[in-house]
C-alpha positions as a printed NumPy array, in Angstrom:
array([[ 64.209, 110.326, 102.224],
       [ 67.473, 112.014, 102.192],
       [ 68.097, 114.605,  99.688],
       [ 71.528, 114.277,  97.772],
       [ 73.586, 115.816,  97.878],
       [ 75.349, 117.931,  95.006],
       [ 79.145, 118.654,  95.254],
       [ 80.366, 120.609,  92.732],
       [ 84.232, 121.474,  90.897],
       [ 83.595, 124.778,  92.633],
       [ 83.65 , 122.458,  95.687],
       [ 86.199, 120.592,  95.165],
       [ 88.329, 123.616,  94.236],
       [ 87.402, 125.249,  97.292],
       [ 88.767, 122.336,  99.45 ],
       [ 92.006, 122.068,  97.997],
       [ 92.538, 125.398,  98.335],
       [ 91.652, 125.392, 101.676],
       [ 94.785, 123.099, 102.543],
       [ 97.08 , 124.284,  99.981],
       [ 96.202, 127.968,  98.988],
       [ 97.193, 128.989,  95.67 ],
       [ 98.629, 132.306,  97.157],
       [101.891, 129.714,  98.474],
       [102.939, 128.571,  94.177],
       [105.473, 129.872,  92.785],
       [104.867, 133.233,  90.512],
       [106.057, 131.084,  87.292],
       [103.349, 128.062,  88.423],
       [100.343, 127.681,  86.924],
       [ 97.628, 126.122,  89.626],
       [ 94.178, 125.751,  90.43 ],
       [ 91.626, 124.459,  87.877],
       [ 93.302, 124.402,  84.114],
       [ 89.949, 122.996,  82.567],
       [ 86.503, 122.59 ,  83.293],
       [ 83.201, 123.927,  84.244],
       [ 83.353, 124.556,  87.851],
       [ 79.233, 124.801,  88.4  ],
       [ 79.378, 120.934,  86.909],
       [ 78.914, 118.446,  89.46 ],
       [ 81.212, 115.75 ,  90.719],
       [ 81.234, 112.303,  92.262],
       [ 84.478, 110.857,  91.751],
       [ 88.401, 112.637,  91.283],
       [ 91.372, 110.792,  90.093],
       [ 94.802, 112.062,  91.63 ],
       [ 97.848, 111.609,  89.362],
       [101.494, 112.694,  88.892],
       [101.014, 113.987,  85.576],
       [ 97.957, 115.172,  83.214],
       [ 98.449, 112.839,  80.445],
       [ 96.469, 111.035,  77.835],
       [ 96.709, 108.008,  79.791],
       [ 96.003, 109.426,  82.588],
       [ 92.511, 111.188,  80.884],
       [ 91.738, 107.614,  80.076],
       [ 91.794, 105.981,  83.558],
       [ 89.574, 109.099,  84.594],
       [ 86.657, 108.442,  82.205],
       [ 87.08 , 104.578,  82.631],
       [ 86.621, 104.987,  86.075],
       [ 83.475, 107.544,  85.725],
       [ 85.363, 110.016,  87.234],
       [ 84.811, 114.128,  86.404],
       [ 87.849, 115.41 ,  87.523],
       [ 91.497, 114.947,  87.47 ],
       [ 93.993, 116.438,  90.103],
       [ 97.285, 116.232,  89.305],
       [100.572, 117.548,  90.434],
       [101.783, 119.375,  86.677],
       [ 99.916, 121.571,  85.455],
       [ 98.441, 120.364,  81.984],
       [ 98.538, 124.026,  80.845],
       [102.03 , 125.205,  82.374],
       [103.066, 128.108,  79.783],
       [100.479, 130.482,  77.833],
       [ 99.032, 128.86 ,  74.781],
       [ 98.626, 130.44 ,  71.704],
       [ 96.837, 127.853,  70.111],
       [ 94.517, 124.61 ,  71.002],
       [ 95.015, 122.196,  68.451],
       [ 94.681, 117.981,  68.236],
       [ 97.972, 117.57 ,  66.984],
       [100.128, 117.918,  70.177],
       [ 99.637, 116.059,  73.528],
       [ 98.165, 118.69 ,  75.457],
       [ 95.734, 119.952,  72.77 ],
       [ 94.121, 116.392,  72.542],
       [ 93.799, 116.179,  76.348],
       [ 92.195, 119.714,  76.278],
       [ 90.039, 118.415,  73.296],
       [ 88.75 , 115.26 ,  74.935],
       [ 88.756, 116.769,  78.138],
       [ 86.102, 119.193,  77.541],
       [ 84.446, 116.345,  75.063],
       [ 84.133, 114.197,  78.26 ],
       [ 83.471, 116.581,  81.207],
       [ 86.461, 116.141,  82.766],
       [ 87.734, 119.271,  84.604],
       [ 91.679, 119.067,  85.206],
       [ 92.624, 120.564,  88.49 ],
       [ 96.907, 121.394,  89.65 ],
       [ 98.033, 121.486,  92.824],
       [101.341, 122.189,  92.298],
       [104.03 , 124.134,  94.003],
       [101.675, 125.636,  96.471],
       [101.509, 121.49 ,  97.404],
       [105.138, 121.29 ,  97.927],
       [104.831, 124.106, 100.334],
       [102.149, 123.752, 102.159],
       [102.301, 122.005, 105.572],
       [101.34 , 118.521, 105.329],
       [102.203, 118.826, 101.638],
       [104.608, 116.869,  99.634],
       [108.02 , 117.523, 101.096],
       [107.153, 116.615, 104.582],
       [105.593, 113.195, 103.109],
       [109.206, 113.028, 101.717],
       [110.344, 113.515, 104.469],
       [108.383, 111.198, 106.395],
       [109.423, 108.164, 103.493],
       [112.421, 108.75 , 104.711],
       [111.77 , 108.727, 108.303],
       [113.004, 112.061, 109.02 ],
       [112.188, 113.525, 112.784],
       [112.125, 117.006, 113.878],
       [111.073, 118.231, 110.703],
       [111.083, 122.614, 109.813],
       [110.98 , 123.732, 106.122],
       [113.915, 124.285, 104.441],
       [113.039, 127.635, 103.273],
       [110.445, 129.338, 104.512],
       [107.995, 130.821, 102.493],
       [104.432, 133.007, 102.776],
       [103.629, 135.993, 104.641],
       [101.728, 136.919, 107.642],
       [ 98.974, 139.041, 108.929],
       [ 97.954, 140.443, 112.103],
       [ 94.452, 140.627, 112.294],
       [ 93.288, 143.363, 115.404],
       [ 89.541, 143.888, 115.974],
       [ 88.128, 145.196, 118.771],
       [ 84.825, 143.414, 120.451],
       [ 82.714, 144.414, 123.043],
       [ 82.572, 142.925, 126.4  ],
       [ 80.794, 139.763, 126.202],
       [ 81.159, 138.78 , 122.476],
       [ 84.773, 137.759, 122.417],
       [ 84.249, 134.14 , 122.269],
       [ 81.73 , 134.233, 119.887],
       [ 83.892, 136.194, 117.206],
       [ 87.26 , 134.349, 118.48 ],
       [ 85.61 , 131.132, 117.312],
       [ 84.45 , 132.485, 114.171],
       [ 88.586, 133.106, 113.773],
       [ 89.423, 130.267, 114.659],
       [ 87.647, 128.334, 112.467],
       [ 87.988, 130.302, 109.966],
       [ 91.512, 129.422, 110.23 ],
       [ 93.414, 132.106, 112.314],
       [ 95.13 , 131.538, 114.893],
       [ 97.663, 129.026, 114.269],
       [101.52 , 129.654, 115.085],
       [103.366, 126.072, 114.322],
       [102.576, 122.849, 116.209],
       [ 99.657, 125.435, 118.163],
       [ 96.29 , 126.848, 117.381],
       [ 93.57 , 128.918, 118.847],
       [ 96.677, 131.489, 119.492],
       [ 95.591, 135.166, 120.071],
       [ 96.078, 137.854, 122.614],
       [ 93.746, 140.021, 124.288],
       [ 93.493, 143.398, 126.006],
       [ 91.002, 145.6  , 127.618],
       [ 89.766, 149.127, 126.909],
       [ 87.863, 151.475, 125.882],
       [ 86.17 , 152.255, 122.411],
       [ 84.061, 155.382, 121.377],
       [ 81.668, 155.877, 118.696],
       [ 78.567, 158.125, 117.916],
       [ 76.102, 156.871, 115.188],
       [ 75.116, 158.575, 112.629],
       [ 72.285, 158.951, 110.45 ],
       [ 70.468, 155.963, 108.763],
       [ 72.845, 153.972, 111.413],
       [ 71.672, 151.223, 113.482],
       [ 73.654, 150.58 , 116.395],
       [ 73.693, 147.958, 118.265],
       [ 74.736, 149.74 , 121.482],
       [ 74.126, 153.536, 121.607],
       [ 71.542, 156.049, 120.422],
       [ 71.213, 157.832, 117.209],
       [ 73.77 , 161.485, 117.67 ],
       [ 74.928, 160.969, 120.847],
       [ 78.468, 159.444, 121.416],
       [ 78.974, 156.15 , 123.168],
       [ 81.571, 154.774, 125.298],
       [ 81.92 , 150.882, 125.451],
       [ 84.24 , 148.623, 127.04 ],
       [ 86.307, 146.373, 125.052],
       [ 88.418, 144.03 , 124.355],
       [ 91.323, 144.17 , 121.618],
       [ 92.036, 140.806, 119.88 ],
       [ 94.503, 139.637, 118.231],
       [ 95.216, 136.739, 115.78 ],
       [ 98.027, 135.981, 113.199],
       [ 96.932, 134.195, 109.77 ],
       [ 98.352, 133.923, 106.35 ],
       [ 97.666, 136.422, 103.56 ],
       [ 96.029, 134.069, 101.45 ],
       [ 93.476, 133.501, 103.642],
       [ 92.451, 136.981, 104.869],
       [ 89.343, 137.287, 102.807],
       [ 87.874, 134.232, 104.218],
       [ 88.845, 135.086, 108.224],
       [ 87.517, 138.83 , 107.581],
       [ 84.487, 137.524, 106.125],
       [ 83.715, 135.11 , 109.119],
       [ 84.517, 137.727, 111.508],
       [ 82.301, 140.346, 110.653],
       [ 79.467, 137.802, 110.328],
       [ 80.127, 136.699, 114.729],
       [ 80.708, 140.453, 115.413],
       [ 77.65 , 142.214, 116.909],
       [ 78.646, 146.287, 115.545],
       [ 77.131, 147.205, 112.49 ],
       [ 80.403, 148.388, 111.07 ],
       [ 83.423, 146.506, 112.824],
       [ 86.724, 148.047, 113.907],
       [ 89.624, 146.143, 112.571],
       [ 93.108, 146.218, 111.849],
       [ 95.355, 144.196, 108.964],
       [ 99.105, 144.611, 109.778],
       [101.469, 142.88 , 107.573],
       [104.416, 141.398, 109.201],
       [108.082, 140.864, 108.299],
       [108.066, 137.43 , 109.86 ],
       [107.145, 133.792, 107.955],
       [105.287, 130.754, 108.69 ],
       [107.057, 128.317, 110.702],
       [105.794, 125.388, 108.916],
       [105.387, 126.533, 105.354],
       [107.974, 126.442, 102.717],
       [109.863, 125.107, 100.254],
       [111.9  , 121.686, 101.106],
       [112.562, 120.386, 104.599],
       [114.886, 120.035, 106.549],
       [115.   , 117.043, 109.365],
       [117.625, 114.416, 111.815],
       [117.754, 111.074, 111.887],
       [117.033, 109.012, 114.695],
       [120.81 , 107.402, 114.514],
       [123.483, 109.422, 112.347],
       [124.554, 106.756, 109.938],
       [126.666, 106.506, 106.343],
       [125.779, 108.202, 103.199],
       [126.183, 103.898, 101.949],
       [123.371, 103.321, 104.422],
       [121.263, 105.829, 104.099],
       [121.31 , 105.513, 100.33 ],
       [119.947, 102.16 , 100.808],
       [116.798, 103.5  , 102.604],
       [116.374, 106.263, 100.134],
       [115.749, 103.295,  97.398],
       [113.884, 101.131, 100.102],
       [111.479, 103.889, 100.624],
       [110.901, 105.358,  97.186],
       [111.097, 102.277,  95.469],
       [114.074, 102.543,  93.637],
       [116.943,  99.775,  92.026],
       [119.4  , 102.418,  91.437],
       [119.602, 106.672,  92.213],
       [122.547, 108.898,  91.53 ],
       [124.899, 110.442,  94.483],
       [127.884, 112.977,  95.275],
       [129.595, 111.88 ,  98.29 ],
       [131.974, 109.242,  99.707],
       [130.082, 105.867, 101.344],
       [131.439, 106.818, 104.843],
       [130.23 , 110.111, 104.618],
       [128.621, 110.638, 107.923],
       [124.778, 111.48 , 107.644],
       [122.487, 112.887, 110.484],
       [120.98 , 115.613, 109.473],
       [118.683, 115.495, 105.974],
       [117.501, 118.066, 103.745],
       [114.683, 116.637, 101.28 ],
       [113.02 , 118.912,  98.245],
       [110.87 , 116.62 ,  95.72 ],
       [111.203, 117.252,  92.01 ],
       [114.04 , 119.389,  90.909],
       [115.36 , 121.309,  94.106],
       [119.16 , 121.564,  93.709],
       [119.02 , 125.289,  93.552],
       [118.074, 124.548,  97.672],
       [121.502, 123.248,  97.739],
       [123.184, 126.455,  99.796],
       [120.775, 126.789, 102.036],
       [120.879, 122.997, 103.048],
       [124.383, 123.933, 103.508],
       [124.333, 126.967, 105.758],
       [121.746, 125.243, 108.17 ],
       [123.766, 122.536, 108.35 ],
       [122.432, 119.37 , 106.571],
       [124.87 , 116.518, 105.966],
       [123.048, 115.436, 102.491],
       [120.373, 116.938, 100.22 ],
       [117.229, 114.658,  98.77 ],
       [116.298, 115.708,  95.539],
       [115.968, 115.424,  91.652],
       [116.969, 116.183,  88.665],
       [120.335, 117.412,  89.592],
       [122.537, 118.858,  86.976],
       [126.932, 118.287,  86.262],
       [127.58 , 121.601,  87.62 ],
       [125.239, 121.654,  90.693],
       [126.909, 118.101,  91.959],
       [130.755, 120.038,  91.657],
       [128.754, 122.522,  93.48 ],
       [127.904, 119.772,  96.142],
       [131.228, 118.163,  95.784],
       [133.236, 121.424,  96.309],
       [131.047, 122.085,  99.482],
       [131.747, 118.29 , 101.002],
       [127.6  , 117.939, 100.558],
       [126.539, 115.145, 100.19 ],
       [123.683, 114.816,  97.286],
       [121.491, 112.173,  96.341],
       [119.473, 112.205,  93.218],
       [116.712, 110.146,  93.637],
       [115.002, 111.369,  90.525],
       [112.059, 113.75 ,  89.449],
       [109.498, 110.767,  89.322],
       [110.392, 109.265,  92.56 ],
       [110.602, 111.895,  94.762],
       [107.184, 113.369,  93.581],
       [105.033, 109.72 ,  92.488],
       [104.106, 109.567,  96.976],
       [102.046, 112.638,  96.145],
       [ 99.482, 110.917,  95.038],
       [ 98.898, 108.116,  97.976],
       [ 99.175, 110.852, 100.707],
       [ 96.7  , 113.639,  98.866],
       [ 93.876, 110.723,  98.282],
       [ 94.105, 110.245, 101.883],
       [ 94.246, 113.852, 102.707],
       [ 91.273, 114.774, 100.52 ],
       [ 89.706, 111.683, 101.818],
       [ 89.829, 112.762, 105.478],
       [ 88.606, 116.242, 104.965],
       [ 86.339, 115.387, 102.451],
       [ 84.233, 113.17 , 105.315],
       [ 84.996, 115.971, 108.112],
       [ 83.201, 118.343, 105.16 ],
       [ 80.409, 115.841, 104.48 ],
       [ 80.947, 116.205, 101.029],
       [ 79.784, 113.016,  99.343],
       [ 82.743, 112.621,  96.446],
       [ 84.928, 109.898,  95.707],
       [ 88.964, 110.055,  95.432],
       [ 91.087, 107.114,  94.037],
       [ 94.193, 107.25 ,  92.86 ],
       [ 95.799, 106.722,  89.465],
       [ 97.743, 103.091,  88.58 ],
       [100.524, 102.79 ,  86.644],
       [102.327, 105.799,  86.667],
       [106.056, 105.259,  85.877],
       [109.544, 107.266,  85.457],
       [109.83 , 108.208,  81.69 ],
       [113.566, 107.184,  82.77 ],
       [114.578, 103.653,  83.028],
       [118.193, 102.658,  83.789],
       [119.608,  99.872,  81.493]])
C-alpha cells in the first residue's frame, strides 16, 4: 500500500518561494506566510485577490487550509488584534479554523512568469523585457577537480544557477591548478595527512540571484568531493534580464490608442476604463504594470513606449502623461491584478505535479472591483 503522503505549509511556502523569492518584494511589502502554523499539514489552497472575510469563508467551505492571496492581510505593523475591525476577525477565525494565510505579493509582480508578463500576455504583447529591472546577481566560482565537474555542475543547475534570460545551464569553465596540504584531524579526499598536494582543476563558473545563494551553496557542497570546498561569491553590478517591475512589449500591428483600448476591455473584462490620449494616437509599443504603477510612467517614456497599462492613476500623474504626449490607460487596480489568480493556480498546479506534492489548488469565485461605474 502506498504511504501518503504529508505536505505541509512549510511546503507549500517553500514552493512559492521557489518561483517568486521573497528577496524580489518591495522593502515596504509584507510577504510570505502572515498566519498559520507552518508544521500543519495541507491538502487543498485557495488563491485569491484579496484576504477578506469572504474570501476566509470560501476557504473553509471548500476544506481548504490555506489561503494565498495577492495583499497581504497583515500589510502595516499591528499594535493590536482585536474582533472589531476586518482584519482582526479574519486573524481571529483564521487561527480558529486552521487556515494559514500566505502573500505573494510584489515579489509576484516581479518575478518572471509573474503577474505583469500575464498582463502582458492578456494583452497580447510580443517581445516582452521588464520595464524596470530589478534584483541582483551573484557569481558563484568554485573550483572542482578533474573528473567531478558534471556532477557538481548539475547539482547547480538544479539548484537553480545558471540561468541568463531565455538560457540555462550557462557557466564557464577553465583549467588549472589548485594546492592544498591537510592538516590535522583532516580527511582528504586526495592527498596525505602534512604533505602538500597539487591537483588539477577546473574553475567554474555560474551566475544566480542573491536570493537564492543559500540554496545553490548548499547543493554544491553536497556534489563536491573536497572536504572543505573552494568557492567564490562575487556580487555584480549587473540585473536580471527577466526580473522586474512592469513590462515593457510591441504589438504585432501598431494600431490606435481607440483600438487598442477596445482590447484592453476585451481582455480584462471591462465595460468602461479611464485614458489620457487622443483616439488616433498611434500605439505599437506597450508598457503594462498591474495595480497602481503610474510612478513607472518616465521610464515607459524614456524607453520609448507609446502607452502605459496600469491602475489607479492619479489627476496629476495623467497631466504628467498628457504633458509628455503618453498615452495612459487606467484599466483599474482590480482588473489589472484579478488574472493573478487563474495563472498562479495553474502555475502552482504544474510544479506542484513536477514536485509530487499531493495538494490541491482552486481558485476563488466571485471576486469583484469594490468600484462600479454608474
Amino acid at each position: 500500500m502506498k504511504k501518503e503522503q504529508i505536505v505541509r505549509i512549510q511546503d507549500l511556502v517553500g514552493l512559492i518561494h521557489s518561483l517568486y523569492p521573497a528577496a524580489l518584494a518591495e522593502e515596504w511589502d509584507n510577504v510570505g506566510l502572515q498566519v498559520g502554523d507552518p508544521a500543519a499539514a495541507v491538502k487543498t489552497a485557495l488563491i485569491c485577490l484579496d484576504p477578506t472575510e469572504k474570501a476566509l469563508t470560501a476557504a473553509r467551505s471548500a476544506g481548504a487550509q490555506a489561503i494565498i492571496s495577492h495583499h497581504p492581510l497583515i500589510f502595516r505593523p499591528l499594535k493590536n488584534i482585536q474582533p472589531t475591525d476586518e482584519t482582526g476577525r479574519i486573524l481571529f477565525q483564521a487561527i480558529r479554523d486552521g487556515i494559514a494565510v500566505f502573500s505573494a505579493h510584489t515579489n509576484l509582480d516581479r518575478g518572471r512568469d509573474g503577474l505583469n508578463d500575464w498582463l502582458a500576455h492578456a494583452l497580447q504583447l510580443t517581445q516582452v523585457v521588464p520595464l524596470a529591472l530589478g534584483g541582483s546577481l551573484v557569481k558563484l566560482v568554485v573550483f572542482v577537480p578533474r573528473g567531478h565537474e558534471e556532477a557538481v555542475s548539475e547539482a547547480l543547475f538544479a539548484a537553480g544557477a545558471g540561468q541568463v534570460g531565455r538560457y540555462d545551464r550557462v557557466s564557464f569553465r577553465s583549467a588549472g591548478q589548485g594546492s592544498f596540504r591537510p592538516g590535522p584531524g583532516a580527511q582528504p579526499f586526495i592527498g596525505a595527512i602534512g604533505e602538500t598536494e597539487r591537483v588539477d582543476e577546473l574553475r567554474l563558473e555560474v551566475i544566480l540571484p542573491r536570493e537564492m545563494v543559500n540554496k545553490v551553496v548548499s547543493k554544491m557542497i553536497k556534489a563536491h568531493p573536497y572536504e572543505e570546498v573552494a568557492y567564490d561569491l562575487i556580487p555584480l553590478l549587473n540585473s536580471p534580464s527577466d526580473i522586474g517591475l512592469g513590462r515593457l512589449g510591441r504589438l504585432s500591428e501598431p494600431t490606435t490608442l481607440a483600438d487598442f483600448t477596445e482590447r484592453v476591455k476585451q481582455a480584462l473584462g471591462l465595460s468602461s476604463l479611464r485614458i489620457v490620449g487622443g483616439a488616433d494616437h498611434r500605439i505599437a509599443k506597450v508598457a503594462v504594470c498591474g495595480g497602481s504603477g503610474a510612478s513607472l510612467l518616465n521610464e515607459a517614456k524614456r524607453q520609448g513606449a507609446d502607452v502605459l497599462v496600469t491602475g489607479d492613476v492619479k489627476y496629476h500623474e495623467a497631466r504628467q502623461a498628457e504633458s509628455q504626449n503618453m498615452a495612459l490607460i487606467d484599466a483599474g487596480h482590480f482588473a489589472t491584478e484579478r488574472l493573478m489568480v487563474p495563472n498562479l493556480a495553474r502555475v502552482l498546479k504544474e510544479e506542484a505535479i513536477k514536485r509530487k506534492l499531493e495538494v490541491e489548488f482552486i481558485e476563488m469565485e466571485g471576486e469583484g472591483d469594490p468600484f462600479s461605474a454608474v
